[in-house]
N, C-alpha and C positions, 0 to 999 in steps of 0.2 A: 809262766808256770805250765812246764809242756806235758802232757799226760805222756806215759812211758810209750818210747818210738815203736812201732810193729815191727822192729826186726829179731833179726837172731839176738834170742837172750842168755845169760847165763844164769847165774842165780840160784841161790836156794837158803838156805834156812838159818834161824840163827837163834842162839841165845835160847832162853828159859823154851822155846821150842824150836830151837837149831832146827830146825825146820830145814836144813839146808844145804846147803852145797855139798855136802864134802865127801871124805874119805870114809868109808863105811867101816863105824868103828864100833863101840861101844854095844852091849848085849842085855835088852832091860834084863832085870833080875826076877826073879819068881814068874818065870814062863812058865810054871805046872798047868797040870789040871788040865782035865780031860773032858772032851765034849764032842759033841756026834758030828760029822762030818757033810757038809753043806749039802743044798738039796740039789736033788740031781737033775742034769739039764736035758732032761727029752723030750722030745716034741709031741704037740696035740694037734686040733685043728680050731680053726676058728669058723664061727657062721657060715662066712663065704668060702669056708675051703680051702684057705689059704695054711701056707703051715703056721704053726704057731710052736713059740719056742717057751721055755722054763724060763724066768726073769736072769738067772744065771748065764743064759745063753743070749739075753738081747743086745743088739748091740744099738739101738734106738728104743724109742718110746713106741714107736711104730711097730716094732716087733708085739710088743705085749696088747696092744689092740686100740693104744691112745694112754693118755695120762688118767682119763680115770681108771682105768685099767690098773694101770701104774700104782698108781692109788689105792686100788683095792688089795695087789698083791701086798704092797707096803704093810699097810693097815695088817695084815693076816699076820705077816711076821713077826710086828707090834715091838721089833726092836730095831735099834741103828748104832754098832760100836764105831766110836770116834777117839783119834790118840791124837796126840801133841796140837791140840787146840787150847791154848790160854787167857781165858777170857778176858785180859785185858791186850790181845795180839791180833791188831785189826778186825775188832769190834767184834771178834766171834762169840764174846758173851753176849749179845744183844741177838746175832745170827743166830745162834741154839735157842736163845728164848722163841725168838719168831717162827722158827722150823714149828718147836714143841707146840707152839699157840694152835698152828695154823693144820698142823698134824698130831691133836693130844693123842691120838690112841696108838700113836710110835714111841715108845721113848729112847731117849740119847741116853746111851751109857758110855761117858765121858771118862777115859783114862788117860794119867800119866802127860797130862797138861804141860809138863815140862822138858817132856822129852824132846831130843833131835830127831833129826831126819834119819839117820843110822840105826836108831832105836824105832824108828815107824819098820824100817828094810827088815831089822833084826824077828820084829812083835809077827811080821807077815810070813816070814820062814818058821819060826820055831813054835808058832798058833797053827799050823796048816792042819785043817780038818777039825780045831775046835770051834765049840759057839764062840768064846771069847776075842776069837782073832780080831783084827782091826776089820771095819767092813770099806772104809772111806781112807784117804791119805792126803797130807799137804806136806808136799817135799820141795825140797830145793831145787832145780830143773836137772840139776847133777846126779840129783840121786831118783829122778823121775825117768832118764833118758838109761839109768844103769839098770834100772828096775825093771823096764820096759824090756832090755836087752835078755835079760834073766829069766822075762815073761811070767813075774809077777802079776801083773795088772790084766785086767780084764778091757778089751776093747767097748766102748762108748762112747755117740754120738749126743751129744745131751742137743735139745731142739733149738739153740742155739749154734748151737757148729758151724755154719757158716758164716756168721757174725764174729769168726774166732780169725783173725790172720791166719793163714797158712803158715808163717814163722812163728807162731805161738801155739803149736798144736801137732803132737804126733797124727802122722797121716792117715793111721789106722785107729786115732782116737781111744789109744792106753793111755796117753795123757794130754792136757792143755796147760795152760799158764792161767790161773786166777789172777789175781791181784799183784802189783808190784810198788816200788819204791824207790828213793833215792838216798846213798849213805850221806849220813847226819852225824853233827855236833853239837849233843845235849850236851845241856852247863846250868849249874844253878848259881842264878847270878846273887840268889840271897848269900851265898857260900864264895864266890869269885867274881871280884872286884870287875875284872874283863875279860868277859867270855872268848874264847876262840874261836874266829871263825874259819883258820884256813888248816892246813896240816902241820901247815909251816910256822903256825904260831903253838901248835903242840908241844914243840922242842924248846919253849922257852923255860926259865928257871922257876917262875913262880908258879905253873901247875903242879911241881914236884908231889910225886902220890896220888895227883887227882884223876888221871885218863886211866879210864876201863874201856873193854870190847864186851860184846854180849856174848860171851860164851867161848871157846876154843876155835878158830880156823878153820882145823881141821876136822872139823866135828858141824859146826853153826855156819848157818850161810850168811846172817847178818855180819858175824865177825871175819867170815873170809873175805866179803863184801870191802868191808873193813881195809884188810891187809891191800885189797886188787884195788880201792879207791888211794890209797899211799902211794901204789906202787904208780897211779898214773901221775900222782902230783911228786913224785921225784923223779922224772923222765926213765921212768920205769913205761911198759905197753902190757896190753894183752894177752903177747907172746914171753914177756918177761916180766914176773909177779914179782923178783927176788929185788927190786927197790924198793918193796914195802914192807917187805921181808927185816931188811937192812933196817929198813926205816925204825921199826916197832922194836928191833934191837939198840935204837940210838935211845930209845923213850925209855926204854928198861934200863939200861946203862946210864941213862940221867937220871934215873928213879921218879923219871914221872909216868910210865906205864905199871899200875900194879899188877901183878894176876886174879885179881876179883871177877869173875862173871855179875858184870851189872845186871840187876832186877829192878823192877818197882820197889822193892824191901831197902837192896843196898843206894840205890837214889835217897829214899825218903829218907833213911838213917845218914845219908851225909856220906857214905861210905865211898860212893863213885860220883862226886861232884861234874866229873863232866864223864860224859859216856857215848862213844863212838855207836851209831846204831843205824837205824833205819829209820828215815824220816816222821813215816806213820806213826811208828812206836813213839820215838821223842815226840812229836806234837800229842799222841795220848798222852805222857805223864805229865804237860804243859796243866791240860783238865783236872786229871787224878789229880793232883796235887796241888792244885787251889784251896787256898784256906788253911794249908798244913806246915806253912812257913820254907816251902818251897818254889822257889820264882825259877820257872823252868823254858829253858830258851832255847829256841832253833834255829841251828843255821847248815844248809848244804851247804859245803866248802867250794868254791870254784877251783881251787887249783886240784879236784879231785874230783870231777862228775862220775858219778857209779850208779845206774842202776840196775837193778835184776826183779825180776819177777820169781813166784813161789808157782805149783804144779798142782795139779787133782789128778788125783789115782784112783782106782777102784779095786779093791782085792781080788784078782782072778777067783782066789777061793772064799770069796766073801759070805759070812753065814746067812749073811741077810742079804742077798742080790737086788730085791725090787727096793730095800730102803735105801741101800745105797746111789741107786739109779737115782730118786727120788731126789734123794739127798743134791747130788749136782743139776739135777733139773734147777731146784730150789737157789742154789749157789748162782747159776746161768741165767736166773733170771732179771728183771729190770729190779724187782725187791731184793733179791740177794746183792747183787751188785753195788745197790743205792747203799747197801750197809756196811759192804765192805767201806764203800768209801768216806762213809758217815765214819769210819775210823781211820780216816787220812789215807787211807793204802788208795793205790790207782788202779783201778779195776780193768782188766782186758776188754769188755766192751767199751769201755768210755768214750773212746772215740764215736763209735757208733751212737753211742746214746747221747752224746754231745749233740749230733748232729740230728737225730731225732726227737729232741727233748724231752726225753726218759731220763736223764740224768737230775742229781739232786744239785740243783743251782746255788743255795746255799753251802751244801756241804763242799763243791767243786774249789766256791770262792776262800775257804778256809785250808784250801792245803800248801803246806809251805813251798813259799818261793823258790825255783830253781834257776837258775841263767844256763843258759846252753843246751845242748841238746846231747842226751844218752846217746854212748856207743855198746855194742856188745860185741865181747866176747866167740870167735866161734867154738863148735863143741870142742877141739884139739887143741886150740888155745887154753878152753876149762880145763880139758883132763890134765895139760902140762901143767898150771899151776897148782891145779888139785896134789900133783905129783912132787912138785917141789913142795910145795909146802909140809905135808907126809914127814920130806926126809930132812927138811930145816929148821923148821916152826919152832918146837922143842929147843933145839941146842940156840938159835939166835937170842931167847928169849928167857933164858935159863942163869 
């Protein structure tokens, strides 16, 4: 059960928070409304005469004079906007409760839990200079590496940074890699006699109607995930997505692909009996749904090893600077980490903290079984399939 490799990753988002990979598409709706434009970043001095910068402009903790520093400016601003976090989407409902515990006099104003990764890109262009804009981000690495390029994000060092592989972390620290995962095949075996465990058993007759994706390809990272884990188990590669492309059109053409966006909702109602996702996520609705006449099972496919890792961003024009700093100190730490992983996701430190037992022992021994070891993707590789899929996705599956 290998924690995700420190290499070049691809990845990004999926499903009720498509968090991820793709094509920058969709534009949340009621972007109004007007609010004063972030604070401005000029410099002071500190005790020793050193410069000192606006939290807007740090690009460490060190800048602002240390973490209770950090802390106080946080606290002053007494707000932190957050988008496409769903609190049942690697344990981030338990992560905002422990922030708020541990920080009450900040509060989290949690928007639009369901959104993609294109709709965090979208909220950060068309909010620029309001209170309400996003302050924090969790993208897909696709749409973390386009954002960076756009020079959306604010550079920071959270005091972890060096405990970050260098393949997991722009170099100028606009973004890192959080947490990642391996694509899965949920099944409720209360619902299906025998579960699938490979791609290859997807194409049989008796799932007819039952396999969902979490959300659009071209849109969700878990579902592009999805389509690049097909493409490797139909001797499809990296550099060529379009056998899984093929694939998801044999599943449609059989009628056992529906176009339902699996949720926790269409799980529980029977709707997506089995649902192509992200490890983490299936082994959460495994818990969720004890008790509720759902028998909820996981399997990583072997003829499709996939994993990707999800990104942290910080709004260049963030309204709240010091909280958002805060905010990924908080994420970076040995408690933030332990919780991602208390929700099955594999957190970028893990290795490290494997190996300095900071890690949570219990929660390590609960995440589900992988055989082999992740490849990734490089960036041109992402952007080609990102690119085919764009112009195929729709008509193969139509």
């Amino acid at each position: 059960m290998p924690p995700l490799a420190p290499g070049e990753t691809v990845l990004s988002s999926s499903a009720r928070r498509g968090a991820a990979v793709l094509l920058s598409a969709a534009v949340l709706t009621t972007l109004s409304a007007c609010g004063a434009a972030p604070e401005e970043k000029t410099a002071g001095a500190t005790a020793d005469g050193k410069a000192k910068v606006q939290p807007g402009a740090a690009t460490s903790v060190a800048d602002l004079g240390g973490m209770e520093a950090l802390v106080a400016a946080a606290e002053k601003e007494g707000q932190l906007n957050v988008i496409a976090l769903p609190p049942d989407w690697a344990n981030y409902g338990e992560i905002v409760k422990a922030f708020q515990a541990k920080y009450p006099k900040i509060k989290i104003n949690s928007e639009n839990p369901d959104a993609a990764s294109a709709d965090e890109i979208a909220a950060v262009k068309s909010r620029k200079g309001q209170k309400r804009a996003p302050d924090v981000l969790d993208l897909g690495i696709a749409f973390a590496r386009s954002g960076a390029t756009e020079n959306l994000f604010a550079p920071y060092k959270v005091t972890a940074w060096a405990k970050i592989p260098d393949a997991q972390k722009d170099a100028d620290g606009r973004w890192y890699n959080d947490y990642g995962g391996y694509v899965s095949i949920g099944c409720d075996a209360a619902r299906i006699p025998n579960c699938p465990q490979t791609f290859a058993d997807l194409l049989k007759p008796e799932y007819k109607g039952k396999v969902a994706l979490n959300g659009n390809p071209t849109k969700s990272g878990s579902a592009f995930g999805g389509v690049y884990a097909a493409a490797l188990a139909n001797k499809g590669s990296f550099a060529d997505v379009q056998p899984g492309i093929d694939f998801f059109g044999r599943l449609k053409k059989s009628g056992n692909f529906i176009p339902v966006e699996s949720t926790p909702a269409t799980v529980e109602k029977g709707e997506t009996p089995i649902s192509i996702d992200w490890d983490y996520l299936n082994a959460g609705y495994a818990d969720q749904f004890k008790g509720k006449g759902v028998d909820w099972k996981v399997a990583v496919p072997t003829d499709g090893v996939y994993a990707q890792y999800y990104s942290q961003a910080i709004n260049k024009e963030a309204p709240n600077p010091a909280a958002a700093r805060l905010w990924m100190e908080f994420l970076y730490s040995a408690e933030g980490q332990n919780l991602w992983l208390k929700g099955y996701a594999r957190p970028v430190l893990l290795p490290g903290m494997t190996q300095d037992g900071t890690a949570d022992k219990e929660a390590v021994a609960k995440l589900p079984k992988v055989e082999g070891t992740p490849a990734f993707p490089a960036s041109e590789q992402l952007d080609q399939a990102k690119a085919t899929l764009a112009e195929k996705w729709d008509k193969a599956v139509s």
